[in-house]
Backbone as a chain_set.jsonl record, in Angstrom:
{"seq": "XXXXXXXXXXXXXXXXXXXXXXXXXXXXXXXXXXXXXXXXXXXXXXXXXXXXXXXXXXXXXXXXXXXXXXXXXXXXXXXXXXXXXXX", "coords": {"N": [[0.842, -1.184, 0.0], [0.187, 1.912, -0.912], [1.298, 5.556, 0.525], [0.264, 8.397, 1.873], [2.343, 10.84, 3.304], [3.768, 12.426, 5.983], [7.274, 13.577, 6.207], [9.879, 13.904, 8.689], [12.395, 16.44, 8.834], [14.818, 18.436, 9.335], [16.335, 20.515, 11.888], [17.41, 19.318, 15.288], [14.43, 19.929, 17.43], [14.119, 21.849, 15.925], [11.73, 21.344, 13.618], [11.114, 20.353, 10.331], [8.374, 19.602, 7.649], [7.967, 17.398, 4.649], [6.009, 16.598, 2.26], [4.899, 13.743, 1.293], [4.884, 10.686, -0.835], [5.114, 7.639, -0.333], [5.74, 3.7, 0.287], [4.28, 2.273, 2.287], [5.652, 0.296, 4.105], [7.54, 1.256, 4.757], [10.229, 3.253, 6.967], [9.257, 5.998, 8.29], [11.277, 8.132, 7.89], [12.469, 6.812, 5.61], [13.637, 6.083, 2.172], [11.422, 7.594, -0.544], [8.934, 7.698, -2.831], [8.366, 9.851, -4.037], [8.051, 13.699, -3.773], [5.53, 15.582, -2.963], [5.021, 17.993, -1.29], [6.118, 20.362, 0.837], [6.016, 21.47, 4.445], [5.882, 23.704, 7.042], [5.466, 24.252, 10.381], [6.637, 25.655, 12.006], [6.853, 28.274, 11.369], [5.636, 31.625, 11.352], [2.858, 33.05, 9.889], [2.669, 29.372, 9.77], [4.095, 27.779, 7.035], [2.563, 26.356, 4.169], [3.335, 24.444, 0.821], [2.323, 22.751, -1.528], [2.105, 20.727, -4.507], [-0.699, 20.386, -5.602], [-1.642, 18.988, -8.302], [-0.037, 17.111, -8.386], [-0.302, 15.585, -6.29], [-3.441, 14.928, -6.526], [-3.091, 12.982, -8.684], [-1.951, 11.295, -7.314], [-3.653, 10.111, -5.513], [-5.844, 9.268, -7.147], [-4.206, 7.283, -8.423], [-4.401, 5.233, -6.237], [-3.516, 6.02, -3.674], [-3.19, 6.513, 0.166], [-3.728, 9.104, 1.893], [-2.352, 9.905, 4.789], [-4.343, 11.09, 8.538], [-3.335, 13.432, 9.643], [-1.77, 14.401, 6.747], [-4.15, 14.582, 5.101], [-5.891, 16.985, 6.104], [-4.158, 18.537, 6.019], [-3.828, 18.42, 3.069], [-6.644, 18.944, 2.487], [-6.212, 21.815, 3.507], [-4.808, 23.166, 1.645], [-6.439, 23.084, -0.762], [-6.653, 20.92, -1.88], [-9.867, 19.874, -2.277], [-11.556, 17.049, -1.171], [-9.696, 14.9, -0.429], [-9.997, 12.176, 0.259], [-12.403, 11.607, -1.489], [-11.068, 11.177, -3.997], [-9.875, 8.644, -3.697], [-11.785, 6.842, -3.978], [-12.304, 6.225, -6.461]], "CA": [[0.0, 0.0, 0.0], [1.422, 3.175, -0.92], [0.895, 5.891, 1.575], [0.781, 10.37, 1.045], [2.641, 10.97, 4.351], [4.903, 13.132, 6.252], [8.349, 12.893, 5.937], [10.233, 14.943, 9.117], [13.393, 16.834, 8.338], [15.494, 19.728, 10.25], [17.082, 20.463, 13.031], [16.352, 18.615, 16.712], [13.627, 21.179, 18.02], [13.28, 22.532, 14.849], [11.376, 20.624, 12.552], [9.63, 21.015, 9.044], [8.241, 18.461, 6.817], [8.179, 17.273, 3.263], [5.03, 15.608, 2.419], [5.81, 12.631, 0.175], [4.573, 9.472, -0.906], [5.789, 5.917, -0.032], [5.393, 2.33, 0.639], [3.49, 1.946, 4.105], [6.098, -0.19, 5.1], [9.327, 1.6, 4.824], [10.375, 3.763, 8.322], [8.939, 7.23, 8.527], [11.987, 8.928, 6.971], [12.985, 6.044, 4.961], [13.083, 6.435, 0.79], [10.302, 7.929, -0.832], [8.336, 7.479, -4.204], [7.23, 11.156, -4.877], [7.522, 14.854, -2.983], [4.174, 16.396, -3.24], [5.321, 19.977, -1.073], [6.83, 21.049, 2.166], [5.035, 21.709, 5.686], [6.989, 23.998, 8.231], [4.91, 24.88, 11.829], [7.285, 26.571, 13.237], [6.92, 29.742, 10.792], [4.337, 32.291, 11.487], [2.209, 32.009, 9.776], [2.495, 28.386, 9.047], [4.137, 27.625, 5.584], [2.415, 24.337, 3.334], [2.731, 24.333, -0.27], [1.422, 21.423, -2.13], [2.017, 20.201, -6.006], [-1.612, 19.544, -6.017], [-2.344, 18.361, -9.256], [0.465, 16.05, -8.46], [-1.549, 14.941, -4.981], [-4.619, 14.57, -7.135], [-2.309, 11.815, -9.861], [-1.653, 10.132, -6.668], [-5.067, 9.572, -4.758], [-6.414, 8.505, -8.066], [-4.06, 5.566, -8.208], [-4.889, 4.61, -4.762], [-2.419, 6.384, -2.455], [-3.743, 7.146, 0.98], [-3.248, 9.697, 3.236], [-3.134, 9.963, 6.643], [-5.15, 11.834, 8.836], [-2.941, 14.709, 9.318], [-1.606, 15.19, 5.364], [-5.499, 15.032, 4.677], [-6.19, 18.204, 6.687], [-3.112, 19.459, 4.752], [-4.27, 18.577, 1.347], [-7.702, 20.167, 2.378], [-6.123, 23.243, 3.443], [-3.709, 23.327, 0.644], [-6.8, 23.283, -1.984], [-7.492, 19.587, -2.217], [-11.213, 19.651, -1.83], [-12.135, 16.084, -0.687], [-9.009, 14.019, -0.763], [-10.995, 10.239, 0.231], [-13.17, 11.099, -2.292], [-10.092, 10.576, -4.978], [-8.887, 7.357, -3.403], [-12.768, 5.923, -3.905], [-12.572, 6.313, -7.813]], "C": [[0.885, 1.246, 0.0], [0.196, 4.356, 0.043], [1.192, 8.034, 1.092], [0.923, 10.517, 3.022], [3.641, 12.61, 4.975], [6.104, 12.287, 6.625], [9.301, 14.096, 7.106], [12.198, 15.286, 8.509], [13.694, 17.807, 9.198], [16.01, 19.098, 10.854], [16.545, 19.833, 14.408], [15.608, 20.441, 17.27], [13.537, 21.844, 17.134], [12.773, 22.015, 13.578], [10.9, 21.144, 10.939], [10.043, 20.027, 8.357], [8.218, 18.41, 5.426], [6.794, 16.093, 3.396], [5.071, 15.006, 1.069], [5.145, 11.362, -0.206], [5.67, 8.307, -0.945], [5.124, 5.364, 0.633], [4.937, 2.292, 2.05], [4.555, 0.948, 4.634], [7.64, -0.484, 5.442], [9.118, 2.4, 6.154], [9.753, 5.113, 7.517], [9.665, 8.28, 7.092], [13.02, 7.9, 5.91], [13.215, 6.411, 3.444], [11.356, 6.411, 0.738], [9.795, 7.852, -2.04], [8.58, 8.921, -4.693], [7.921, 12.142, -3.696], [6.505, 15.31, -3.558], [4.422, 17.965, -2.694], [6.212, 19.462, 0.259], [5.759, 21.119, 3.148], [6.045, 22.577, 6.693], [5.443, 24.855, 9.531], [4.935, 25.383, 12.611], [7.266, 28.007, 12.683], [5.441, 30.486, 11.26], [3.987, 33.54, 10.511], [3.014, 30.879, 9.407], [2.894, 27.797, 7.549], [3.811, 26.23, 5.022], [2.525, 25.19, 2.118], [3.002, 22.947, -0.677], [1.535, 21.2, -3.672], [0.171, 19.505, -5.3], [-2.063, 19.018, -6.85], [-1.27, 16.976, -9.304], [-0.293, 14.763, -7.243], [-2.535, 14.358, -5.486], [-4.318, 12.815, -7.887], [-2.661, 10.848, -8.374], [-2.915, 9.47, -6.021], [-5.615, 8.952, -6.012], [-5.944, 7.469, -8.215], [-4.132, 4.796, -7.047], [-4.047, 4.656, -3.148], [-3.712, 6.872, -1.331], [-3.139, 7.915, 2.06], [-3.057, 9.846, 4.535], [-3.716, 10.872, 7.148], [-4.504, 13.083, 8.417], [-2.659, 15.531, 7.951], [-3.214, 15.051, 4.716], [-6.072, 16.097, 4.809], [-4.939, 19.047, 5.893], [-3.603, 19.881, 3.766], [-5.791, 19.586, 1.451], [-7.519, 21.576, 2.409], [-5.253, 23.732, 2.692], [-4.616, 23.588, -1.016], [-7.265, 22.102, -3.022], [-8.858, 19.71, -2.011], [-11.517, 18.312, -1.459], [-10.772, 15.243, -1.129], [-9.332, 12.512, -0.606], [-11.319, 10.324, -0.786], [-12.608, 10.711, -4.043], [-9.684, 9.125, -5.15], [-10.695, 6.479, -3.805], [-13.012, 5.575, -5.537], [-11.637, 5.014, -8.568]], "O": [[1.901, 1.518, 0.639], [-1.015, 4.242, 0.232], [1.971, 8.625, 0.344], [0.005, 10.367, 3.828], [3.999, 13.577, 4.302], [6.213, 11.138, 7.055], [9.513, 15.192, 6.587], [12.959, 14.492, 7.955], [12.77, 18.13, 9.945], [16.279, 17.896, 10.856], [15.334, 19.836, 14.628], [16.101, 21.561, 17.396], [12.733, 22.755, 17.329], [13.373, 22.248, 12.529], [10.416, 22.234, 10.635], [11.164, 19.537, 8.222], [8.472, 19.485, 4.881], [6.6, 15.173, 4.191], [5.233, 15.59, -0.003], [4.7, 11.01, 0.887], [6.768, 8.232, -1.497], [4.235, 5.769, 1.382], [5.843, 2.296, 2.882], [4.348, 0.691, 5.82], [8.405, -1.34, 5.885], [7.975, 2.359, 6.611], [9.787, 5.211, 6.29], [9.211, 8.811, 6.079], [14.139, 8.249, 5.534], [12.804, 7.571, 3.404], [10.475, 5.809, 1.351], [10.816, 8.063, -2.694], [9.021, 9.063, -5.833], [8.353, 11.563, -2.699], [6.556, 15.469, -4.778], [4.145, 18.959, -3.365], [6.779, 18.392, 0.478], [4.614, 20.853, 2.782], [7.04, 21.975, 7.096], [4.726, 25.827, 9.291], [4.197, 25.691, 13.548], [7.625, 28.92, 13.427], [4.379, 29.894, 11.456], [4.578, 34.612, 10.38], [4.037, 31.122, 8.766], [1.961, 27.343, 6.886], [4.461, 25.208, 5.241], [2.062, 26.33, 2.079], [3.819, 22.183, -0.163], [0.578, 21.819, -4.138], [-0.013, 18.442, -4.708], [-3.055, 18.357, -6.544], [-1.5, 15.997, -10.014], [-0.633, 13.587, -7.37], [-2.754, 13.219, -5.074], [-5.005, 11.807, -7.724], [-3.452, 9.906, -8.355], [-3.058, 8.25, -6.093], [-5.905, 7.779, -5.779], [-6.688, 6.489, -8.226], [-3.855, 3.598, -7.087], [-3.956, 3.946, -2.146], [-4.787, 7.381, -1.65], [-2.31, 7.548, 2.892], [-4.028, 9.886, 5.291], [-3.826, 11.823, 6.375], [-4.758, 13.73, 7.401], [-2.984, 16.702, 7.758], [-3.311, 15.585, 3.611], [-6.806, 16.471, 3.895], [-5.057, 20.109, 5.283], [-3.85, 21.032, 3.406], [-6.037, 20.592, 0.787], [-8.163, 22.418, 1.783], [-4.813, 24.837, 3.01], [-4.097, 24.008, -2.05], [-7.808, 22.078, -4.126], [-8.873, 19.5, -0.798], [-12.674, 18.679, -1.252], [-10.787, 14.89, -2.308], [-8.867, 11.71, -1.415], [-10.898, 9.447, -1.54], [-13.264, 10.228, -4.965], [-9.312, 8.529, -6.161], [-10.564, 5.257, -3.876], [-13.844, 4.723, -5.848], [-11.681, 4.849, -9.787]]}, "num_chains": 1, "name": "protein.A"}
């Protein structure tokens, strides 16, 4: 099962992510298939951007997200990311 995840990166105590696709059953920050964008939480505001039309490619072949890069992709401009993975 391939997986649209986060991928952490930085410094200790200062994080920011890369949100990526891969295999559900490589480690966390193991190799990755794909980058889809960035995530950093520690900026204020908040910086995500998102290749979404590349996000879109991937839910259509049956990648799933997890909770959290779902609330990403929604607030990044995905409108319904499940309802990709059901097609």
């Amino acid at each position: 099962m391939v997986k649209i995840r986060l991928k952490r990166m930085g410094a200790k105590k200062a994080p920011f992510y890369r949100i990526v696709v891969s295999d559900a059953r490589r480690p966390r920050d193991g190799k990755t298939v794909a980058e889809l964008g960035i995530y950093d939480p520690t900026k204020d505001p908040m910086l995500l951007k998102v290749n979404v039309e590349e996000a879109r490619k991937w839910i259509a072949k049956g990648a799933q997200p997890t909770d959290t890069t779902r609330a990403l992709l929604k607030k990044a401009g995905l409108a319904s990311p499940e309802a990709g993975a059901s097609k």
